[in-house]
N, C-alpha and C positions, 0 to 999 in steps of 0.2 A: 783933467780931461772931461768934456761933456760926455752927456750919455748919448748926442747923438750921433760925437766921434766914435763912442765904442761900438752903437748899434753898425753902424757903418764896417768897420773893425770884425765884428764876429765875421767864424769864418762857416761853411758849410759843415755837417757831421763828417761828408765825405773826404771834405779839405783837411779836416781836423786829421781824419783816419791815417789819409794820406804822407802829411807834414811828417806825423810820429814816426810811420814806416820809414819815410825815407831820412829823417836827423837817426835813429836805431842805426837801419842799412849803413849810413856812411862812418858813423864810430866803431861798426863791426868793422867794415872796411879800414879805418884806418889804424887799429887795432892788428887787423888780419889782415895783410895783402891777401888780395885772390886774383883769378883770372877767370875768363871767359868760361870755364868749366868745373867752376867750383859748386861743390854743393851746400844747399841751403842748410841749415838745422833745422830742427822740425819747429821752433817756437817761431819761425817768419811765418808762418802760416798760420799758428793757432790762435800767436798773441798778434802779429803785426797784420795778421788780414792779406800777406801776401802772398797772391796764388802763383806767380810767376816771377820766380827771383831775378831771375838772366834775364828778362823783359824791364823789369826795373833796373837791373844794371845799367842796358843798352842807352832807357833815359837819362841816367844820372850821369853817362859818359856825353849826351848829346846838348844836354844842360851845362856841362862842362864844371857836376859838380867833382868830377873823377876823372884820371885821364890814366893810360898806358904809359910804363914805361917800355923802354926797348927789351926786356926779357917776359913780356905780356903780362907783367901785374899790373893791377890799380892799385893808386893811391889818390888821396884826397887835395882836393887844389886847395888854394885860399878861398875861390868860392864856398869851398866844400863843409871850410871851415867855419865860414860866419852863418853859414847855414847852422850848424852843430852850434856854434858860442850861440847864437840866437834866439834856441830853442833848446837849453841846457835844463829848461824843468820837464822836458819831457825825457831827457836820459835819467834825469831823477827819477820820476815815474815808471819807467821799464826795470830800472832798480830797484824799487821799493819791491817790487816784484808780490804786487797784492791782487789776488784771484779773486775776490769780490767784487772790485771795480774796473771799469772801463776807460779808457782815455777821456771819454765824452763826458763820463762824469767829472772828471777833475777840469775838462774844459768849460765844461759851463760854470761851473765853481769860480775859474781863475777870472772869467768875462763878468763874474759879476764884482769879485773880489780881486781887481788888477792890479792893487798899489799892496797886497801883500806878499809876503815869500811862499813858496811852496811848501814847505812844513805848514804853515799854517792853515792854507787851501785844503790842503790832501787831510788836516786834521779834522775838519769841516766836514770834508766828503766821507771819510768815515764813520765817522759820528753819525750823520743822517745812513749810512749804510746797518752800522749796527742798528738801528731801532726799526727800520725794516727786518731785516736778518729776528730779531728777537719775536717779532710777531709772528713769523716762520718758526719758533722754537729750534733755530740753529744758531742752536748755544757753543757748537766747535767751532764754528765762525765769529760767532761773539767774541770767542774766546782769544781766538788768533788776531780779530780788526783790535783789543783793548792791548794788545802785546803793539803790534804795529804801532798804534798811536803812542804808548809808551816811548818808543824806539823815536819818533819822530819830535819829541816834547824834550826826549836828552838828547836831539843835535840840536835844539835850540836854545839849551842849559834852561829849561823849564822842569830843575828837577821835583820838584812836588805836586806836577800833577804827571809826570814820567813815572812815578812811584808809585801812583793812585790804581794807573791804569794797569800796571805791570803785576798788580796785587789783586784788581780785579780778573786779571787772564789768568794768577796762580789760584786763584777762587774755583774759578772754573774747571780749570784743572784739576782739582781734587775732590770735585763736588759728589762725584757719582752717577751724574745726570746721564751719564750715557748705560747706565742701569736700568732709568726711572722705567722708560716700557715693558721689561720684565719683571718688576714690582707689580706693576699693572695689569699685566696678565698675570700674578699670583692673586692678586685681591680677587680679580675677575675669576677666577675657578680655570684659564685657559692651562694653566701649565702647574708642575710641582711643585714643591719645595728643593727638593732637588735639582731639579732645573733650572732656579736660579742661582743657588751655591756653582754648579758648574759653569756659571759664565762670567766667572770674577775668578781673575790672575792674580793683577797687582793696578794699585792705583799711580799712574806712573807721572812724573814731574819732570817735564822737559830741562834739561842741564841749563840751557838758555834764558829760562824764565828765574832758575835758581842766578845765573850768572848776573844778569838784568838788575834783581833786585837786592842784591851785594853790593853793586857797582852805583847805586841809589841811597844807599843803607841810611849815609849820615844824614838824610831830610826827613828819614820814617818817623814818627810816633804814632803810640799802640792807636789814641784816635783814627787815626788814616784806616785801619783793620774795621773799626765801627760802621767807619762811613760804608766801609767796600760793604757790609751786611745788611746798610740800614735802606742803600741805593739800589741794591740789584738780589730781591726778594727772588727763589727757586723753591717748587717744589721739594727734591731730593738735596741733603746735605749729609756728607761722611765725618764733615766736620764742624763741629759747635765754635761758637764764636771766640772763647778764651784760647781752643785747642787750635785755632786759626791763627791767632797773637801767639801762642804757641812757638806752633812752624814758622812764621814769618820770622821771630828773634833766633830762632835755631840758622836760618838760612844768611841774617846779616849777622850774626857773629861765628859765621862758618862754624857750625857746629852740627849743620845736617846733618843727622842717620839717616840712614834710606830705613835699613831692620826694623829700627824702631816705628818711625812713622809707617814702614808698613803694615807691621804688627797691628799699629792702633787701624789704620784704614780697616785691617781684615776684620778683628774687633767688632766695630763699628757694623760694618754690612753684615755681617752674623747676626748683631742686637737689630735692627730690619731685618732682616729676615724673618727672624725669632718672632719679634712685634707683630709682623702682619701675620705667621702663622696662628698666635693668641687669640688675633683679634678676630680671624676668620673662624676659629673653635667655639669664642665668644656667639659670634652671632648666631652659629649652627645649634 
């Protein structure tokens, strides 16, 4: 395809908006019978951009992507349908159900990347998302976009860099980071030592990320854990690099302890804590 078929091709943001809403609307639909008085859910508004559901209905019946049966439901025509078969990476995308991006991002992606599949687009568009996100220091979105891409690398049996990324979101996960500003206000004088012991529960390990990288296990070795330390350098760490290799072989030979590893977590933020109290005695 030339590029001036594609230039041609792109559609508007607002087309783009549009399409998405209404390929969604019509697999809800055909999904859901409704009628003339059905109520919306609340993500047609948040995610789909649509303020007036029954007014898109009205078109999609007049478009004749919908039509009435005789006890006043819709259902979907064959129009209805190649609309939907047509634009099946966009129900992918309402699926992947990823809050950092926008449809527009994944459609400029695809307009420039047209002869690839959608895992590998949406892998693209994440990828440029976390390193925006990181400059922002939102490391829990980091954390969640290297889970996602994980997710998207094992449906297209890419398990070794499925594993990479699945090991960099369990990094994150246990790192402490979402400590580091009360650290910071101890070194600073703003707060106690006390103050920060009370703001640590438990460091907690999403069941899904342990499930994930079970289900990856047989491509692991201990190098992959290297890389995850050598690539994605953090202020705060609860956990040292062997103790990382660690967890990681506890979790593919199903041998997780929660007790223990939390033990070691608590451990851990105690010996910081401890440190920074020293260190600020030190300079006094």
């Amino acid at each position: 395809m030339s590029k001036n078929v594609l230039k041609n091709n792109k559609k508007s943001d607002k087309q783009v908006r549009m399409d998405y809403a209404v390929v969604v609307f019509l697999d809800y639909i055909k999904k859901y019978p409704i009628t003339k008085h059905f109520l919306p859910p609340s993500y047609f508004k948040e995610e789909l951009h649509i303020d007036d559901a029954r007014a898109l209905l009205r078109k999609l019946e007049k478009r004749k992507y919908i039509i009435k049966d005789k006890n006043g439901y819709f259902t979907i025509t064959s129009k209805g349908e190649r609309k939907i078969n047509s634009n099946g990476d966009y129900l992918k995308f309402f699926e992947t159900a990823v809050p950092y991006v926008d449809i527009l991002d994944y459609n400029k992606r695809k307009e420039e990347k047209y002869d690839i599949s959608f895992e590998k687009i949406m892998i693209a568009v994440l990828l440029e998302k976390i390193k925006q996100l990181e400059e922002q220091d939102h490391y829990i979105g980091v954390k969640n976009l290297h889970y996602d891409i994980g997710e998207l690398y094992y449906k297209i049996d890419f398990k070794g860099q499925a594993v990479y990324h699945y090991l960099v979101s369990l990094y994150f996960e246990i790192s402490g980071l979402q400590y580091y500003d009360k650290f910071l206000d101890f070194i600073q004088g703003k707060c106690k030592k006390k103050d920060v012991e009370e703001i640590y529960e438990h460091n907690y390990i999403d069941p899904y990320i342990i499930e994930s990288i079970i289900k990856v296990g047989d491509v692991y070795y201990d190098d992959m854990s290297d890389t995850v330390f050598e690539r994605n350098k953090i202020t705060i760490n609860l956990c040292t690099r062997e103790k990382f290799k660690e967890l990681v072989n506890d979790i593919i030979t199903q041998t997780y302890d929660t007790q223990k590893w939390q033990k070691y977590f608590r451990k851990t933020f105690n010996g910081m804590t401890n440190a920074i109290e020293n260190e600020i005695k030190y300079k006094n």
